[in-house]
N, C-alpha and C positions, 0 to 999 in steps of 0.2 A: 382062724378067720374063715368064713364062710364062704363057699365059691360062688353063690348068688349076691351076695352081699351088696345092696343099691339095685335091686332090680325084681321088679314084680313079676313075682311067681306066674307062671302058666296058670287058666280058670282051667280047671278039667271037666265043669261043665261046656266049654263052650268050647271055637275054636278060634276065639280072634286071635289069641299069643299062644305061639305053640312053637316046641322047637321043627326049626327049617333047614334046610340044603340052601346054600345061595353063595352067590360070587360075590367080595366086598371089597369097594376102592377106598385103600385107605394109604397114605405117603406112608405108612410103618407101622410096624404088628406091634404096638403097643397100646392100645387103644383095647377098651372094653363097650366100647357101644356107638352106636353111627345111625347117622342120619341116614334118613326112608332112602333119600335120590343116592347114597353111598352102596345103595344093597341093591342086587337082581337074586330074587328068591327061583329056585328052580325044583324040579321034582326029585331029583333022586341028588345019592354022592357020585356017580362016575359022571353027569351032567355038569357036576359043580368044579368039577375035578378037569374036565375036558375045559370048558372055559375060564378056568383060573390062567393068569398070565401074569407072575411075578413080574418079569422086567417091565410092565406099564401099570406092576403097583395091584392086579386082582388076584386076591386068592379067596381061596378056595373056602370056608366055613361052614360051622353047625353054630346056628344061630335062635334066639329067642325074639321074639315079637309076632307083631309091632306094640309095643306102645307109648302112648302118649305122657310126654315129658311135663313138669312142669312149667317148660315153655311154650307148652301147646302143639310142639314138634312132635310126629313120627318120629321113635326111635327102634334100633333093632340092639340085642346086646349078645356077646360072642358068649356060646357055650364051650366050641371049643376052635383051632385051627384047624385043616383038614392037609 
């Protein structure tokens, strides 16, 4: 099974979806995709790494997006955990 599987590809012409550094609040790491207001996209990993905070639920990821869901939502989707 595909590791993208359910989730549009990065454009390599362009830069709207591309993989990111960001902190993401989610109740549990089992989740493959989140909404916009769930993500703070940041510049780097020791950025992403510095403001992750397990006990109130933010960690740390390399993330895909944004884009736009079938429901019209901003989403972001997990590449990987950090």
């Amino acid at each position: 099974m595909s590791k993208l599987r359910g989730l549009v590809p990065p454009d390599p012409l362009t830069k709207v979806s591309q993989v990111r550094f960001a902190v993401v609040y989610v109740p549990r790491r089992n989740r493959k995709r989140f909404a916009a207001n769930c993500v703070e996209v940041v510049d780097t990993l020791d950025e992403a790494l510095a403001k992750a905070n397990p006990d109130k639920k933010y960690y740390a990821a390399s993330i895909i997006g944004p884009s736009k869901s079938s429901e019209g939502q901003y989403i972001y989707y997990l590449s990987e955990w950090l």
